[in-house]
C-alpha positions, 0 to 999 in steps of 0.5 A: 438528257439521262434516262433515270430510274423513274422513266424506265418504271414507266416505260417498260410497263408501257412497252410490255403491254403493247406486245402482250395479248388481252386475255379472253376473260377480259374481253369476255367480262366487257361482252357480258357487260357491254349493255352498262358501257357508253356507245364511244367505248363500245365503239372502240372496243369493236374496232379493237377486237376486229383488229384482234381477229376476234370477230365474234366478239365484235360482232356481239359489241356491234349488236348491243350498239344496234339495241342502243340505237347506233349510227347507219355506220355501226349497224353496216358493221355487223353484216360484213363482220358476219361475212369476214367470220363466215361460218355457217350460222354467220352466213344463216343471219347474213341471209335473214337481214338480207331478206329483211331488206338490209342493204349491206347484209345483201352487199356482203352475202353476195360478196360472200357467196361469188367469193365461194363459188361453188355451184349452191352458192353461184345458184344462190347468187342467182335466185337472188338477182332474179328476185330483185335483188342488185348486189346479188345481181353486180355480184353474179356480173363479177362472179362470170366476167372473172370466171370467162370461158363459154359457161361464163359467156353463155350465163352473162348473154343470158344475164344481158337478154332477161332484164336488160341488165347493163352490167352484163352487157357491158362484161359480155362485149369485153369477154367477146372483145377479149377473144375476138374482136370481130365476133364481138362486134357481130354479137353486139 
């Protein structure tokens, strides 16, 4: 087979426009006019710009796919796109559509916040699972089974001891498992 003139036209476009970035223009003119676009394209040009690192444009194509309706899937994009960019006004919205009783805003801010770590967001964390709220609770488990040591140790008995939460439990008798195999079982 020869490679003749006409296959080159063809492929070489092809194969610059793989490596060649989409210009934000581009991607900002779809934006503006994502509510004129079928929900299969907007769709796919989420996943395009999340693939691309542009988070936020993605999460504006994933909030017109909310107004349109969109699938349980699409709507559960949105909170962990506000969790991956996780500026403050990212963080700010996190909170409120978790307070509204979205179950993956509250998955994702409490992945967020035991990921941070500090004392405000592990304060947070805490306020949350007090409240009600389970995956702020799994998140506060994680968050002190990881950490270890006898803060970890003091925060998980006291997790155990205020509702009965098994999680706890459960990574309390490994962390006193870890350490001392017949202190945990006296404690237990």
């Amino acid at each position: 087979l020869s490679y003749e003139l006409h296959d080159y036209l063809y492929q070489d476009p092809l194969d610059r426009h793989r490596y060649i970035p989409t210009g934000q223009a581009l991607w900002e003119g779809l934006t503006s006019r994502a509510g004129e676009i079928d929900v299969d394209t907007l769709r796919q040009l989420s996943v395009s710009a999340e693939a691309r690192g542009l988070l936020s444009l993605a999460i504006q194509l994933q909030r017109v796919l909310e107004e349109a309706g969109a699938s349980f899937w699409d709507s559960e994009k949105v909170p962990r796109l506000l969790a991956a960019l996780g500026d403050e006004q990212s963080v700010d919205e996190l909170r409120v559509r978790a307070d509204d009783g979205n179950i993956s805003a509250r998955s994702s801010l409490a992945k967020l916040l035991a990921s941070r770590g500090d004392d405000q967001a592990v304060q947070e964390l805490g306020a949350r699972a007090k409240s009600g709220d389970g995956q702020a609770g799994q998140a506060l488990v994680a968050y002190w089974s990881n950490r270890g040591g006898e803060r970890a140790l003091t925060e998980l008995r006291s997790l155990a001891d205020a509702g009965g939460n098994v999680e706890a439990l459960r990574a309390l008798a490994r962390l006193l498992h870890a350490r001392d195999y017949r202190e945990a079982l006296n404690e237990l």
